[in-house]
C-alpha positions, 0 to 999 in steps of 0.5 A: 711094072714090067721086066726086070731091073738089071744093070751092067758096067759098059767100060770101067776105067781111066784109060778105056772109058766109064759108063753104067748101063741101068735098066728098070722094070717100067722101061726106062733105059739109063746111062751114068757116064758115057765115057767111051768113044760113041763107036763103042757106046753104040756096039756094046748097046747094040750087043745087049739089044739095046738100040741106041736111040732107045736110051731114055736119059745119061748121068753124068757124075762129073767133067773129066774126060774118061766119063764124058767122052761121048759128049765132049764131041761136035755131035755128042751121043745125047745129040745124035739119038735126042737123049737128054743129059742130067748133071749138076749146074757146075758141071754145065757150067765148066762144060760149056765151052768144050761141048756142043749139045742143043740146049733142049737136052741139057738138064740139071740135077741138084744133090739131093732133089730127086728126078723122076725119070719114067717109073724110076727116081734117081737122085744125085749126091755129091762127093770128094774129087778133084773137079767141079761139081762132082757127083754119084747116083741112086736109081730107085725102082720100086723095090729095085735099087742101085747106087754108083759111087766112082771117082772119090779120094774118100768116103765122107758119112753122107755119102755112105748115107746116101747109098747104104739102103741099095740092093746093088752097089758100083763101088769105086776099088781103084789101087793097091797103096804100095802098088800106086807108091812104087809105080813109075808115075810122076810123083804129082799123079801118085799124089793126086791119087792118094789124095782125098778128092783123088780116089779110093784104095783098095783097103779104103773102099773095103772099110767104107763098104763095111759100113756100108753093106748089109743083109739087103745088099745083094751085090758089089761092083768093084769099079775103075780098078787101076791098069797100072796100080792094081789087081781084080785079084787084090781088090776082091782079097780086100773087099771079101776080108772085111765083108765076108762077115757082114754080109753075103752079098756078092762080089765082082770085079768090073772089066776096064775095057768090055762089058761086065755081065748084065746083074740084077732081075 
């Protein structure tokens, strides 16, 4: 096969937007989550070299608007440039009434039945979070492969299962616990977080991915770090105590409102 796999985070955060840029040596061009405004989608693809209408298929991991915000539209990003969009039968379902995509680019994805998408296969599997029909993904390649893991309030075994043979992990760090306990926010947010559909701390993702990394694992995304609860600073700390033993894989932090660099190769 052609090229080179590599992959970047476009936007990484509850107030600027998620969505992950995968590329794949047969050529096939993905995006998981499109929450960012179809404005900025199209300049920071543009800005890779990446022409919008050359996006082969979106992921969606689930419903809340940070992740969706492209599709939550009258004339959805998929439905400008034709890309078809993949997500569980559950998140059509909630979806529905908000959004207005043709039916034609609306598929499904079951956890755990593969999709073949060009020369990749990517496979969903689901998590813990608050919303319907959440799910996290794994691309595969031939030897190149990436999961994307945000958006949880824990990490149950399937889902360290699910990712622990990936080269390339996207892995959700989103607050320092104390932080996130003396912060101005309303009590009901603070424990919606800290709940186990709400999302990973720093110290909860580090002990996950403990478990988790490997000599094969070349490298960890931290992902959706709290504006308000958290630092790349603290993250990294946390990550890099529990795995500077297990492995040597590398480990990033990524931007909340830009473009990471572009990983892989």
């Amino acid at each position: 096969m052609a090229g080179l796999f590599r992959f970047c985070s476009l936007s990484s955060s509850s107030v600027h937007g998620n969505s992950y840029f995968v590329e794949t040596p047969g050529g096939a061009r993905l995006l998981v989550d499109c929450g960012v405004s179809i404005r900025r989608l199209e300049r920071y693809l543009d800005e890779m070299g990446v022409p919008p209408s050359s996006i082969t298929a979106i992921f969606v991991t689930h419903s809340h608007r940070d992740h969706i915000a492209a599709l939550d539209l009258k004339t959805p990003f998929a439905e400008k440039y034709g890309v078809p969009v993949y997500a569980p039968a559950g998140f059509w379902r909630s979806w529905a009434p908000r959004g207005d995509l043709d039916e034609s680019l609306r598929c499904t994805i079951e956890p755990g039945s593969p999709v073949d998408v060009g020369a990749c296969v990517v496979t969903a599997f689901r998590k813990p979070h608050d919303c319907v029909d959440p799910v996290g993904y794994t691309v595969r390649c031939g030897d190149h492969s990436i999961s994307i893991v945000t958006d949880l309030g824990c990490v149950p075994e399937s889902v360290a299962d699910a990712v622990r043979s990936s080269q390339y992990l996207v892995f959700e760090s989103n607050h320092d616990r104390e932080m996130e306990l003396n912060s101005s926010r309303s009590r009901w947010l603070i424990l919606r977080v800290l709940s186990d559909i709400g999302h990973l701390s720093n110290e909860q993702s580090a002990r996950a991915l403990s478990g988790i990394v490997s000599s094969e694992t070349r490298l960890v995304l931290l992902s959706h770090l709290s504006l308000e609860c958290n630092t790349p600073e603290l993250a990294l700390c946390a990550a890099t105590r529990l795995l500077s033993s297990r492995s040597a894989a590398r480990i990033e932090v990524a931007p909340p409102d830009r473009p990471s660099a572009m990983f892989g190769g």
